[in-house]
C-alpha positions in Angstrom: -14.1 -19.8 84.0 -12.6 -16.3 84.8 -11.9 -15.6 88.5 -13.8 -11.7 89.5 -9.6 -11.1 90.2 -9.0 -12.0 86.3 -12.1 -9.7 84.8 -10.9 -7.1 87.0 -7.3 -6.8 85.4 -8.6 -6.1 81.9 -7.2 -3.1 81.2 -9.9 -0.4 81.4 -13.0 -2.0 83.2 -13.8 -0.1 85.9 -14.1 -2.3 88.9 -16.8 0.7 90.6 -19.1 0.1 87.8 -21.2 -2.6 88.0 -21.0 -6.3 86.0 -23.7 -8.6 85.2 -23.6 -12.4 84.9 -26.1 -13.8 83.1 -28.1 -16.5 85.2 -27.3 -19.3 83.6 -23.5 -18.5 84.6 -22.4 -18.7 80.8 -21.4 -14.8 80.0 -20.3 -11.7 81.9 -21.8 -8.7 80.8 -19.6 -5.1 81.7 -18.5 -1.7 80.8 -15.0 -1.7 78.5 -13.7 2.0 77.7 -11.5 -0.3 75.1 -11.3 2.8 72.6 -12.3 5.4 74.9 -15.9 5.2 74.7 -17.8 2.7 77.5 -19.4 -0.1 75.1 -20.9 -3.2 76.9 -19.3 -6.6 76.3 -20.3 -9.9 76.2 -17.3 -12.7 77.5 -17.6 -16.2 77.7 -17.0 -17.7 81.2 -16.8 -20.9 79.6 -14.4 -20.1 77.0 -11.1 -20.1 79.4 -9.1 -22.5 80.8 -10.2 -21.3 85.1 -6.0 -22.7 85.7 -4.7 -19.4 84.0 -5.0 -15.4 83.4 -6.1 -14.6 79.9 -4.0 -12.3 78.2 -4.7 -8.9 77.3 -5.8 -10.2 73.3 -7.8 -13.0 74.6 -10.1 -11.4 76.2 -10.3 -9.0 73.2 -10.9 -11.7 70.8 -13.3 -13.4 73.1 -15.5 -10.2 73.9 -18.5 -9.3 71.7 -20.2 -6.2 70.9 -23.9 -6.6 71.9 -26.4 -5.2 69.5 -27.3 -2.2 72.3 -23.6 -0.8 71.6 -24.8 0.7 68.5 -26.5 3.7 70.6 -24.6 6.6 70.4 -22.9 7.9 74.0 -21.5 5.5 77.0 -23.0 1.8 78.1 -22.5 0.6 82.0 -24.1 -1.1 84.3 -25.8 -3.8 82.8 -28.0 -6.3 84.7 -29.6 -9.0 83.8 -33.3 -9.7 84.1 -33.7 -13.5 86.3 -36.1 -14.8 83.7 -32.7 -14.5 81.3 -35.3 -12.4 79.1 -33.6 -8.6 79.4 -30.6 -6.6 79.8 -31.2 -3.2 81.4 -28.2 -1.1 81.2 -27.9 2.6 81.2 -26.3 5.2 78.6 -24.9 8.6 78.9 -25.8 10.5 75.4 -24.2 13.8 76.1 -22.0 13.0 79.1 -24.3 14.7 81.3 -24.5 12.1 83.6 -27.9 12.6 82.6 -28.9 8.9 82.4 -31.1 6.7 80.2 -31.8 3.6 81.1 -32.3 0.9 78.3 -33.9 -2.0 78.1 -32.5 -4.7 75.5 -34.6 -8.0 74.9 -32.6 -10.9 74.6 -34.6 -12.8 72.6 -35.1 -10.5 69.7 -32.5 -7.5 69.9 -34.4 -4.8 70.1 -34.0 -1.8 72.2 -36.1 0.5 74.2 -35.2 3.3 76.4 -37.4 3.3 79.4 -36.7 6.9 80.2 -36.4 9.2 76.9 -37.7 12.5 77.5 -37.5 12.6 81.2 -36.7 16.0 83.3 -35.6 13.5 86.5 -32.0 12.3 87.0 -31.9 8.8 87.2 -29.2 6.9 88.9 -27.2 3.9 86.8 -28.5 1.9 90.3 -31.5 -0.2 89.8 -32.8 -4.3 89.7 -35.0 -6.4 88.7 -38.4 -7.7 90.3 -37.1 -11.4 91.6 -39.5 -12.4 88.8 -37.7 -9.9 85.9 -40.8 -8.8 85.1 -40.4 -5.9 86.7 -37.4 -2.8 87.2 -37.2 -0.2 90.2 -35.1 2.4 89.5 -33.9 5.5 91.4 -34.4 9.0 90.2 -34.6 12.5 91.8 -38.2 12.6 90.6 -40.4 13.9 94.1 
């Protein structure tokens, strides 16, 4: 299992933007400007030997593109839902810092963006209901 000290020396993970591990404890889920866009990978936290540091290529190789990565503009701060049904996650189109937060069901890939045409900011903070059924979310909106 990787230490939080080992994720966060991957090159280009921002340690202020928020991780998510899934609640089973099986995969991390974070933000990786790998080719200077922020796409959101998936790592094994049971592939690695916990007694050393993977290397650089490791964690390359081990990392997979999740299916919400093929939206156009920057992924971060994914969460998981606790009913291990969703990912919410936000994405930055334009680079605005106008966000749109995404919803991504885990059980059948698909995709829905919870806020597309809205005139409020909304912050890349928010959770899950303890239940994951549902998300609060912060926005300027008054």
């Amino acid at each position: 299992m990787l230490t939080l000290a080992q994720l966060l020396r991957i090159p280009n993970v921002d340690n202020g933007l928020r991780f998510s591990i899934s609640p089973d404890g099986n995969q991390v889920v974070f933000a990786w400007n790998k080719t200077e866009k922020w796409e959101l990978h998936a790592l094994s936290l049971r592939a690695q030997s916990a007694k050393q540091s993977p290397s650089n290529d490791e964690v390359a190789s081990s990392g997979e593109h999740l299916l919400a990565t093929t939206l156009d503009g920057s992924k971060f701060s994914p969460k998981h839902s606790s009913n291990r049904k969703h990912l919410a996650y936000v994405v930055d189109y334009d680079g605005s810092e106008s966000y749109h937060i995404i919803l991504h069901n885990l059980q059948n890939n698909s995709i829905i963006n919870l806020t597309p045409n809205s005139g409020y900011a909304h912050q890349p903070n928010f959770d899950f209901s303890p239940d994951g059924k549902q998300l609060a979310i912060l926005s300027d909106e008054s």
